[in-house]
C-alpha positions in Angstrom: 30.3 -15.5 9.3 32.3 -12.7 8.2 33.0 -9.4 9.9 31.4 -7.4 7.0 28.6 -10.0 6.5 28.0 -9.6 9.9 28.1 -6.3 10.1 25.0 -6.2 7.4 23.2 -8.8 9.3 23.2 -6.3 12.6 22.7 -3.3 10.1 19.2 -4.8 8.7 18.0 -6.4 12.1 18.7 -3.1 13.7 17.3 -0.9 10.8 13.8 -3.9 11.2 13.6 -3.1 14.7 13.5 0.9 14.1 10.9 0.4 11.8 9.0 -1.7 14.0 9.5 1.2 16.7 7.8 3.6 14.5 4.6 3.1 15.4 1.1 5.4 13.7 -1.3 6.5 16.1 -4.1 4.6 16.5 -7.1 5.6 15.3 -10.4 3.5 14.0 -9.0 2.7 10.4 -11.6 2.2 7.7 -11.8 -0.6 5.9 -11.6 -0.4 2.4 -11.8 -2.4 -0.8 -10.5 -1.6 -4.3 -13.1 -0.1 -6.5 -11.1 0.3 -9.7 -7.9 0.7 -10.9 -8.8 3.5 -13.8 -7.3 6.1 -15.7 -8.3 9.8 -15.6 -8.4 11.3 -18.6 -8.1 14.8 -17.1 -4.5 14.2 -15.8 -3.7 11.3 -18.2 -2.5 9.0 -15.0 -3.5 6.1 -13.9 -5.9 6.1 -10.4 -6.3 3.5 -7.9 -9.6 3.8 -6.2 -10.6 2.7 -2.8 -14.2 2.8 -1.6 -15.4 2.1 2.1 -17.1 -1.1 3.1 -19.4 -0.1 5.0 -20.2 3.4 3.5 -19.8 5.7 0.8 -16.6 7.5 0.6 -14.5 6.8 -2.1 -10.4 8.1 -1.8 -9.1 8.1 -5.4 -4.8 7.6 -5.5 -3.4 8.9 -8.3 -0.7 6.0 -9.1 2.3 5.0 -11.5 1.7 2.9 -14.9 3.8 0.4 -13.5 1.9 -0.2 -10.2 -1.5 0.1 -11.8 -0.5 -2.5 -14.0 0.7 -4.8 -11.2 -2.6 -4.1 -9.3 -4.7 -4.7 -12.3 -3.0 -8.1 -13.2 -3.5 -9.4 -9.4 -7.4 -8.1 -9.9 -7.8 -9.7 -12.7 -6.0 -13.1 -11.8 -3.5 -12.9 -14.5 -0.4 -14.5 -14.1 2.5 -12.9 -15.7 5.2 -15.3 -17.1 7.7 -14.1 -14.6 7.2 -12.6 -11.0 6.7 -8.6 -10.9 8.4 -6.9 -7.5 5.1 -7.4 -6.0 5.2 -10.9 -6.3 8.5 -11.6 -5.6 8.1 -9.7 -2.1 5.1 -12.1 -1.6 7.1 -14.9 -2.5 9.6 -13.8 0.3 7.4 -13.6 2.7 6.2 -17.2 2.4 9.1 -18.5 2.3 10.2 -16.9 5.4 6.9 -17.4 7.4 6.2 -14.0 7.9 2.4 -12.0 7.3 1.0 -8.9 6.1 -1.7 -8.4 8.7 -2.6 -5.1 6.9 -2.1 -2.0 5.1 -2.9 1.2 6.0 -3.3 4.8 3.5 -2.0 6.7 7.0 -1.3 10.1 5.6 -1.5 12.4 2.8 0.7 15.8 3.3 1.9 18.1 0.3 -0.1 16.3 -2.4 1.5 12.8 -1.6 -0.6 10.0 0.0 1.2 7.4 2.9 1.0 4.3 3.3 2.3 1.8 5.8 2.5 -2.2 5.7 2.2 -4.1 8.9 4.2 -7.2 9.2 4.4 -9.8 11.5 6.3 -12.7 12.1 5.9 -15.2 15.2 5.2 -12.6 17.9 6.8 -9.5 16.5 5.0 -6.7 14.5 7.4 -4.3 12.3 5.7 -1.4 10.5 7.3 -0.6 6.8 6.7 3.0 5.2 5.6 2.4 1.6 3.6 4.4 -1.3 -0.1 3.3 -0.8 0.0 1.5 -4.5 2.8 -0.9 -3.2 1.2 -1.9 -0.1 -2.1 -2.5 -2.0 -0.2 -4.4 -4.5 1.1 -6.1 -1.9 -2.2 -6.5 0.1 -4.1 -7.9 -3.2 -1.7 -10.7 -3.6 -1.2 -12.0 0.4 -5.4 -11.0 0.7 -4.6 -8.9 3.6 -7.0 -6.4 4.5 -6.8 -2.7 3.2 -7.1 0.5 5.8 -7.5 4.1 5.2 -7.2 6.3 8.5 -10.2 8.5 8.9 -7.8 11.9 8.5 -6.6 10.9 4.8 -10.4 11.1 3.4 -10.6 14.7 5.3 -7.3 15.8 4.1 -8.2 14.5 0.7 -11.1 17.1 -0.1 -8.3 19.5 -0.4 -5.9 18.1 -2.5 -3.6 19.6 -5.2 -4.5 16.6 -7.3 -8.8 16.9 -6.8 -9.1 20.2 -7.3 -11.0 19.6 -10.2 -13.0 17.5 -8.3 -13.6 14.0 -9.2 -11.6 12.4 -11.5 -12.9 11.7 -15.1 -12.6 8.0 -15.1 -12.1 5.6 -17.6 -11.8 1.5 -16.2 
């Protein structure tokens, strides 16, 4: 192996194991399913709704054109005629034997929700930041399970983006 190639090889194991050091605190995630991926006519975006299992909060995401239309395809079981990002990232982890055990919607500060992607492979668990529409992308396609932390549906009663209130959807 070369000194540079190397060199990126220690770069991305070292920058794998930081991630995987960055650990959430633990709380009692809810599980969560996706309602709909809509559009609201109010703020002409696209939405991506999740709603509780086992109750009846709902935590709309306003979300890119681009992701909604990759979650919507997966939903709908359409295959497009060549892989999206989404499913080339699932087709990588195949390949390289590693799982999504989960995602979880972990923050939402300033208007913008968090997300995080747990992955694991053999015994070790590395944590990825993402936007909550790519890990739910993501989830849809592996089947992995969908979490929202307790604090986000709090913190979203207040947000910039549902002070209207609920948004006027259209599916």
């Amino acid at each position: 192996m070369t000194r540079r190639r190397a060199g990126l090889s220690l770069s991305l194991s070292a920058g794998l194991l930081l991630a995987g050091a960055c650990h959430t605190k633990q709380t009692s995630e809810v599980l969560v399913r996706v309602e709909a991926v809509a559009f609201d006519r109010a703020s002409q975006s696209p939405v991506l709704v999740l709603q509780e299992e086992k109750g009846e909060r709902r935590l709309p995401i306003w979300i890119g054109p681009a992701e909604a239309h990759a979650i919507a395809l997966e939903l709908e079981r359409i295959t497009p005629a060549r892989p999206l990002t989404h499913d080339l990232m699932k087709a990588v982890l195949e390949r390289t034997g590693a799982l999504v055990e989960k995602v979880v919607v972990t923050d939402l500060r300033d208007g913008i929700y968090y997300a995080r992607i747990f992955l694991r492979s053999g015994r070790q668990v590395v944590e990825l930041d993402s936007r909550p529409s790519d890990a739910v992308a993501l989830a849809v396609r592996v089947k992995s399970p969908i979490y929202v932390a307790p604090a986000v549906f709090e913190a979203s009663k207040g947000s910039p983006a549902r002070e209207g209130g609920e948004p006027d959807l259209r599916v």
